[in-house]
N, C-alpha and C positions, 0 to 999 in steps of 0.2 A: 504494500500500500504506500503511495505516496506520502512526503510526508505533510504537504499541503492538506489533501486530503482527509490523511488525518486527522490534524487538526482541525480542521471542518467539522468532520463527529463529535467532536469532543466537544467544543463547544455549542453546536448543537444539542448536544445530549446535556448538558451546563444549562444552557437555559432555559431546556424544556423543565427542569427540577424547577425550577426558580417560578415558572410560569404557571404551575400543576398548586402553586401556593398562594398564587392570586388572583383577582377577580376584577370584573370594570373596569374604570379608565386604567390603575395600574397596569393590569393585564397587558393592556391596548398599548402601552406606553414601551413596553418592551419590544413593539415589533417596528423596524426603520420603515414599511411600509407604512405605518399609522402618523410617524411624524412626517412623512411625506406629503401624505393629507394637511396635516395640521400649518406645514408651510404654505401646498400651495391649495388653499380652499378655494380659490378664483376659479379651479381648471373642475371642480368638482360639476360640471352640468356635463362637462366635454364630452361626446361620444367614441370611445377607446376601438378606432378599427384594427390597431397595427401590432396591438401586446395579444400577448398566446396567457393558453391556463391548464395549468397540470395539476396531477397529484400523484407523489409517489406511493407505488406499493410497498408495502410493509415487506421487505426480503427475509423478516424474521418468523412469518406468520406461514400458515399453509394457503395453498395457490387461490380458494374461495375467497379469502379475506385480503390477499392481495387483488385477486377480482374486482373486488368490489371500490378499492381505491381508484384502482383505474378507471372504472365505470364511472366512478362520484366526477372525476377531472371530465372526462366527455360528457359527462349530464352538465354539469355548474359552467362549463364551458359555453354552451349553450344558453344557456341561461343569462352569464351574463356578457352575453355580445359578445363573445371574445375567440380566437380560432385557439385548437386545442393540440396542444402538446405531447405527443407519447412519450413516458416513460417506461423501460423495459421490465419486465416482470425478473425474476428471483435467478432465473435459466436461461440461455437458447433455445433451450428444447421447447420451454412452457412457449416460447415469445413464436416462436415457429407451428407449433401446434396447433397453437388459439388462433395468430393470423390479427389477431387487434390489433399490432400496430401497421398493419399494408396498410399503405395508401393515405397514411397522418405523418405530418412534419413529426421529425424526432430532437428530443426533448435537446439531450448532447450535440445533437450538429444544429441544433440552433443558439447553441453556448457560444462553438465556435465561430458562429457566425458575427458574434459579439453580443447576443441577448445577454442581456442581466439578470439574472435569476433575485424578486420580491418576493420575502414567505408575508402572507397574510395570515390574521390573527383567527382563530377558530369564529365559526357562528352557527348558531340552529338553523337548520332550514324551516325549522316552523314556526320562526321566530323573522316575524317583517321588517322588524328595525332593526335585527343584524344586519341582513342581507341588505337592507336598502345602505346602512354604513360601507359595509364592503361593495356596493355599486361606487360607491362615494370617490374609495379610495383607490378604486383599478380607474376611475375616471381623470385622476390624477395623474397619471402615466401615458395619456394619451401622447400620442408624436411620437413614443421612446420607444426603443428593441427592450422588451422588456416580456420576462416571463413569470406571471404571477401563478406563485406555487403556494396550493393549498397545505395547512398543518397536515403532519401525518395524522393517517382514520381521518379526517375529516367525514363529520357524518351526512349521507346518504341512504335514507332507509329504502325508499320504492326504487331501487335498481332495475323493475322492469322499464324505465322511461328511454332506454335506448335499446330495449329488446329487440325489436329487427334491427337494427343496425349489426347486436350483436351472433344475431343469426346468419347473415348475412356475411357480414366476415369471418365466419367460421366455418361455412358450406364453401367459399369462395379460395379458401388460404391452399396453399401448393400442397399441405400437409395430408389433405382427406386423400391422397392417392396409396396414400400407404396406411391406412387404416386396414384394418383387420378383424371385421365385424363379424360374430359367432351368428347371430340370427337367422334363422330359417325365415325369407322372407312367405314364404308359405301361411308363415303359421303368426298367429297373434303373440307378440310379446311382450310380456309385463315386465321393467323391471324395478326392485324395491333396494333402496338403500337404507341400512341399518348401520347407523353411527356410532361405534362404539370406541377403542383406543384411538387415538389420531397418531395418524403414520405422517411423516414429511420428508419424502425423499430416505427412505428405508432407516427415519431416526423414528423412536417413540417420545412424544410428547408429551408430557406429566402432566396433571390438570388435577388442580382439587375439587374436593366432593361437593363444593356448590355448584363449580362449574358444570363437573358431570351432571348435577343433579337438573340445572336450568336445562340442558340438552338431551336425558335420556327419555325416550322413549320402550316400554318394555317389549317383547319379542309378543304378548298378546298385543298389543298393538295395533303390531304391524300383521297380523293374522285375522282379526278382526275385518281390519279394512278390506287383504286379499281377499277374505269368504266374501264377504259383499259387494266387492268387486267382480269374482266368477258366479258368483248365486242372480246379478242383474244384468250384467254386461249381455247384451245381444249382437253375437258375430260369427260368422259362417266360415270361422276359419277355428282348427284349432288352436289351443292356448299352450305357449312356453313362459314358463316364471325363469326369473333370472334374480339370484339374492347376492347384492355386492355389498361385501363388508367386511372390516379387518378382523372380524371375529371369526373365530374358527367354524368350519361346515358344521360339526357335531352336536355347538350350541343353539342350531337352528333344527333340530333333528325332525321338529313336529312338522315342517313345512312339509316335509317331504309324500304326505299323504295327500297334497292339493293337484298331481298331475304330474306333471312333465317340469322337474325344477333343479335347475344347473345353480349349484354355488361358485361363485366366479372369484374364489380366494386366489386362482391361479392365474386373474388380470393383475397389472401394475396400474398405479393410478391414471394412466395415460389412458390405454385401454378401458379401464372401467370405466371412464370420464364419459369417452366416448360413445361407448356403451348404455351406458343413461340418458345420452343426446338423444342415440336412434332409436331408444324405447317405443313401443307405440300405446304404450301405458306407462307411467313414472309417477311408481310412492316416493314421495322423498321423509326424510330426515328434520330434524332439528339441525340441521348445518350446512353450511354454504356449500361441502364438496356436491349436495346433492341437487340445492337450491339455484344454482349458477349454471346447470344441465338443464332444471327446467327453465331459467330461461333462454335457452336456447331449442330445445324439444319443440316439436310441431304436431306433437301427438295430444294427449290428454294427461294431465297434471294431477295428483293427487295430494295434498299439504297438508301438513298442519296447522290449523288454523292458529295459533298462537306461536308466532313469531316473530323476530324481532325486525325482518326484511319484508318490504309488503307484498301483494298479490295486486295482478291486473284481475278488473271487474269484465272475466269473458270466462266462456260455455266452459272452455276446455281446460279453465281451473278451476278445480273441485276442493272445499276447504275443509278439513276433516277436525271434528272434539277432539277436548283431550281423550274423550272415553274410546276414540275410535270410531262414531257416526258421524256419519253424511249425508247427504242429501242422493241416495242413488238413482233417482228419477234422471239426475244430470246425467249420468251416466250416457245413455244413448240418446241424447242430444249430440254427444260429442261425436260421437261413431260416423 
């Protein structure tokens, strides 16, 4: 690592402490974008055609929650007039896979080009006199090569607001030629993701028992749903289950009397990603690896209703209780 660079982190990481301890104007006062504003309040009506807007992925986090970064910078980008910056995900592989950055200016060669890179101070999106502050202060940078980068997580709950975009660049990336899809197109396939240890790139992830606790879903659950998914479901093909999940096959053992049901312990996360794109059914989880495939899925969705990422209001998302009920008249709407 550079030693420039270095230093960059560190300090970084320095003031994020500093910042996690206060609130309001102080807050606002530690960021050079804020007194940027404060100098020049005249350029605040300006309309900013020529500054870009990013948001880094979390390289610490797993690929869904860095997803979702990148997503929040292309949504807020939008939002607020500004054209949008990619920066690369954790890998190569992830960044070649997914296909999100074709066809978007990158974040680094527009560094080179001489943009400046402005961190803006956090704000609610459900919160209007954030967001009208932060119009404020990107309106302040108008004329300049300037790239305003959102704090890390910056929150974005409804991530489906660029869902075809992100369909689209992922049907379209040079990557889909080498997929490797197990499906019988023949036959109807379901597939259900059950979230249990978090793998990230063949490490295990430790997570206390709150954590587990906000996320877990039990294996009746996800059993419940399937029965009432094959007990209403009307389709003139037969049915293949597919169970992806870092838990071992054994501890699903009950599943195995619903049909035709492949445990796909022996996908890498690549594969099974994929895998729950092409579903033509998808349970998901309490978690983004599963959450981030439905949106991109062009099949029928099936959720939990109680989580912390929202759902588009259409047929083909179905919102499940905690207990496990649905609505399965939606059902063959969707079909």
């Amino acid at each position: 690592m550079e030693k420039e660079t270095f230093l960059q982190k560190v300090n970084r990481r320095s003031w994020s402490k500093v910042r996690r301890r206060l609130s309001g104007t102080a807050y606002l006062l530690t960021f050079r974008s804020y007194w940027h504003y404060l100098l020049y309040k005249s350029k605040a009506n300006q309309t900013n055609t020529t500054s870009y807007f990013a948001a880094r992925p979390n390289i610490g986090a797993g690929i869904g929650h860095q997803m979702a970064n990148w997503i929040a910078g292309l949504w807020f980008a939008r939002q607020f007039g500004l054209k949008f910056a990619s920066i690369p995900f954790s890998t190569d592989k992830w960044d070649n896979f997914l296909g999100f950055g074709n066809g978007e200016e990158q974040y680094y060669n527009l560094i080179k080009q001489g943009y400046k890179v402005k961190r803006l101070p956090k704000y609610s999106e459900k919160k209007q006199d954030e967001i009208d502050l932060i119009k404020r202060i990107i309106s302040t940078y108008a004329g300049s090569k300037t790239i305003l980068l959102a704090i890390q997580d910056q929150g974005y709950a409804d991530l489906y607001g660029v869902m075809n975009d992100l369909q689209a660049k992922f049907r379209n990336t040079p990557a889909r030629k080498d997929d490797h899809i197990e499906y019988d197109k023949s036959k109807f396939n379901i597939a259900v993701h059950v979230r249990r240890t978090v793998i990230i790139e063949n490490k295990i992830i430790e997570e206390d028992e709150a954590a587990k606790a906000m996320r877990w879903l039990s294996n009746d659950y996800y059993e419940k749903v399937l029965i009432q998914v094959l007990e209403n479901i009307k389709i003139d093909k037969p049915i293949a289950i597919w169970l992806f999940s870092t838990g071992k096959p054994e501890e699903f053992a009950e599943f195995k009397k619903y049909g035709e049901v492949h445990f796909c312990s022996h996908m890498d996360e690549y594969r099974s990603f994929v895998h729950l794109i092409f579903a033509d059914l998808l349970i998901t989880s309490k978690s983004s690896f599963s959450y981030k495939p439905a949106l991109m899925n062009q099949g029928i969705k099936i959720c939990p209703r109680n989580f912390w990422h929202g759902y588009p209001d259409k047929k083909d998302w179905i919102l499940v209780e905690n207990d496990g009920t649905f609505n399965v008249s939606k059902l063959n709407d969707c079909v």
